[in-house]
MIROPA-978953 format. One record per residue (C-alpha): x, y, z; residue in one letter. Coordinates in steps of 0.1 Angstrom, whole numbers, plus 5000, padded with zeros to 4 digits. Each point is the difference from the previous one (the first is absolute). Example, Ala and Ser with C-alpha at 12.3 -4.5 7.8 and 13.67 -1.06 7.14 Angstrom:
<atoms>
512349555078A/501450344993S/
</atoms>
This chain:
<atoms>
728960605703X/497950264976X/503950194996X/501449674983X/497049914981X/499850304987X/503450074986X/500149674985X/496650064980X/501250354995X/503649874980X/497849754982X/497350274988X/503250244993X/501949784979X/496849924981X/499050364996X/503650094989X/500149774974X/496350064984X/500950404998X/502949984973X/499650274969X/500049774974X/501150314976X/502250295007X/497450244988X/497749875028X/502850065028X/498750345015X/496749825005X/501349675014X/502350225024X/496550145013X/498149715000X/502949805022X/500150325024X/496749995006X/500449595011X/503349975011X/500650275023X/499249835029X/496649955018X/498849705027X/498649764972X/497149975023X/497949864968X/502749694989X/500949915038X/495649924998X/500549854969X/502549725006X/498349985039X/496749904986X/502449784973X/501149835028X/497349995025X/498149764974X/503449784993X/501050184970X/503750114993X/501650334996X/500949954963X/496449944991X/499250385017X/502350154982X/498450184971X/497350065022X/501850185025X/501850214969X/496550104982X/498650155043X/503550205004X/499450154965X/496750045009X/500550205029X/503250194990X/497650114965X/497350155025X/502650175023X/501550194968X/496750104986X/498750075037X/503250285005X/499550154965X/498850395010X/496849924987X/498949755024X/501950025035X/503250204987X/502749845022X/503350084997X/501549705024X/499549655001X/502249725015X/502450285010X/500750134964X/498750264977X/496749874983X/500349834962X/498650354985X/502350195021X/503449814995X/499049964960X/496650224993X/496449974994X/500049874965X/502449735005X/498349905035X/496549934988X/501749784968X/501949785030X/496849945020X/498649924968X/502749764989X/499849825039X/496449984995X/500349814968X/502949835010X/498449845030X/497049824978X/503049914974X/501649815024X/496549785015X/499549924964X/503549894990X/500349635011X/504050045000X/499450235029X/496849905015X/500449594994X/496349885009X/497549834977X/498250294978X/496649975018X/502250085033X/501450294987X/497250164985X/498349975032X/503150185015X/499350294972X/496850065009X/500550045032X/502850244997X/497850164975X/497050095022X/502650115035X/501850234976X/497050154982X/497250215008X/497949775018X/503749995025X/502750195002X/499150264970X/497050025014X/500950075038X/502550294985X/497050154983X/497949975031X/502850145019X/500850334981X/496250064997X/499850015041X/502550245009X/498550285020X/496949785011X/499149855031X/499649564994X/498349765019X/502049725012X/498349774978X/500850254970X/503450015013X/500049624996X/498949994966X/502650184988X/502949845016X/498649704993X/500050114963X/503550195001X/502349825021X/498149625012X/499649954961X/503149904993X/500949855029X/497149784997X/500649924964X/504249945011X/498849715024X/497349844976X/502949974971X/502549865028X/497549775009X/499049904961X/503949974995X/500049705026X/498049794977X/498049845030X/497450335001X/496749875013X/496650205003X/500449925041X/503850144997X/499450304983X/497050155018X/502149975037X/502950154978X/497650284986X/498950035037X/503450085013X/500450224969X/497650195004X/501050085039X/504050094993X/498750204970X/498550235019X/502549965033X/502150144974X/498650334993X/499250065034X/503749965010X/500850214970X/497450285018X/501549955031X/503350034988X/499150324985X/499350185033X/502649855016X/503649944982X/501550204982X/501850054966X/503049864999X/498649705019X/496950014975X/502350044968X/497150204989X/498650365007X/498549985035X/496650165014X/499049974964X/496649885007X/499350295022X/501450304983X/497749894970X/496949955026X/499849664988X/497349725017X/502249765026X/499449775027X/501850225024X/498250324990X/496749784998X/500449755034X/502850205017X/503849885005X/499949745028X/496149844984X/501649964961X/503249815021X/497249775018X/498549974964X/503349884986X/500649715025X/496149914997X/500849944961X/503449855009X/498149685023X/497249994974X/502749934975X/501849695020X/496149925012X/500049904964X/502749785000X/499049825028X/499649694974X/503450004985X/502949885016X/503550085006X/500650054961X/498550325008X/501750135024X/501850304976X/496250134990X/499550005042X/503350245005X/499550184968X/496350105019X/501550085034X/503250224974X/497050194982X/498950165040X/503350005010X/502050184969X/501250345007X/500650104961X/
</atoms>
């Protein structure tokens, strides 16, 4: 079921991501070719699929998620160019392709993450794109605001250069995952759920519950898969992690205790759906998907 779900949010989020990353002048063509390299060159759309689930779960429509699901996948395709640039984790692979600064260069990278990043909050505030009452959306900007910036996903990045080379505590570990990565994947079911229009306090703390659990399912996986896949499965450098002695749950629990860890996170995530019904079934699979994903 997760397969079909997730092509059809995947076209939708595509077709709205191809039309928001035009160059509105020819002298602006080099950087729009960067800036839709970095976002349309494939990727799972983990962050929209969440989006219109959470849309969903609370009996909201797709078209009502769909700026929100835009502003995460720029989001998230902003921090992985920044996060390959030689001076933070100096990648040269992601999704199976040469990185932004290596298929344009450094320069013209950092101006596309910047242009995503700006682009993301242009389209929350732009009711032709994001078509909710303006208390709504602002509420949807702040909270894309703090996941992306240094109190989230900044934040964790900063947090996560700084500890390379030193020996963290799980509950270190934690904080910085849940800075880095759960961030944004928090944030991406809050704005699915404000989307819906039928958002109550009751509604949203289960949903930051289950959140919170997958957020952090995710990066385990992601550590997991590190150890154990390999590149061209990956579509990014693999044993990364390790050759830069970085802190993971494998290296921190061992292999076989970080995969317990995973499917620990995976039933506290549907324990926090217990309340909802079948509406919310695609945020169920998309849990069991985040342990189960082998890229």
């Amino acid at each position: 079921m997760i397969a079909s779900y997730q092509k059809r949010c995947q076209q939708r989020v595509d077709a709205a991501l191809d039309r928001l990353i035009q160059a509105p002048r020819t002298e602006l063509e080099r950087l729009y070719q960067a800036m839709r390299y970095s976002v349309m060159n494939g990727g799972k759309r983990v962050r929209p699929l969440l989006v219109y689930a959470a849309c969903e779960a609370l009996g909201g429509r797709d078209e009502q998620a769909d700026g929100a699901a835009c502003a995460v996948e720029l989001i998230h395709a902003y921090s992985l160019v920044h996060d390959d640039l030689p001076a933070m984790d100096d990648d040269d692979l992601r999704r199976g392709q040469p990185t932004t600064h290596k298929a344009f260069d450094e320069a013209s990278a950092i101006l596309a993450g910047d242009g995503l990043q700006s682009l993301a909050f242009e389209v929350l505030a732009d009711p032709r794109r994001n078509p909710h009452d303006a208390e709504t959306r602002l509420a949807m900007l702040a909270s894309l605001g703090r996941a992306a910036g240094p109190a989230g996903m900044v934040g964790g990045q900063a947090i996560d250069l700084g500890s390379v080379g030193h020996k963290l505590d799980q509950q270190a570990l934690e904080t910085m995952h849940r800075h880095k990565t759960g961030a944004l994947i928090e944030a991406s079911v809050r704005l699915g759920a404000l989307a819906s229009g039928h958002a109550d306090e009751r509604s949203l703390k289960a949903l930051h519950s289950y959140a919170q659990a997958i957020g952090l399912a995710f990066q385990v996986q992601d550590d997991i898969l590190d150890v154990e896949s390999d590149t061209a499965t990956l579509g990014k450098t693999q044993g990364k992690d390790q050759a830069h002695d970085k802190p993971t749950y494998p290296a921190l629990l061992g292999l076989d205790p970080a995969k317990a860890y995973a499917l620990e996170l995976r039933d506290q995530a549907l324990h926090a759906l217990r309340s909802f019904d079948e509406s919310a079934e695609p945020l169920r699979d998309l849990a069991r998907y985040i342990v189960e994903r082998r890229n």
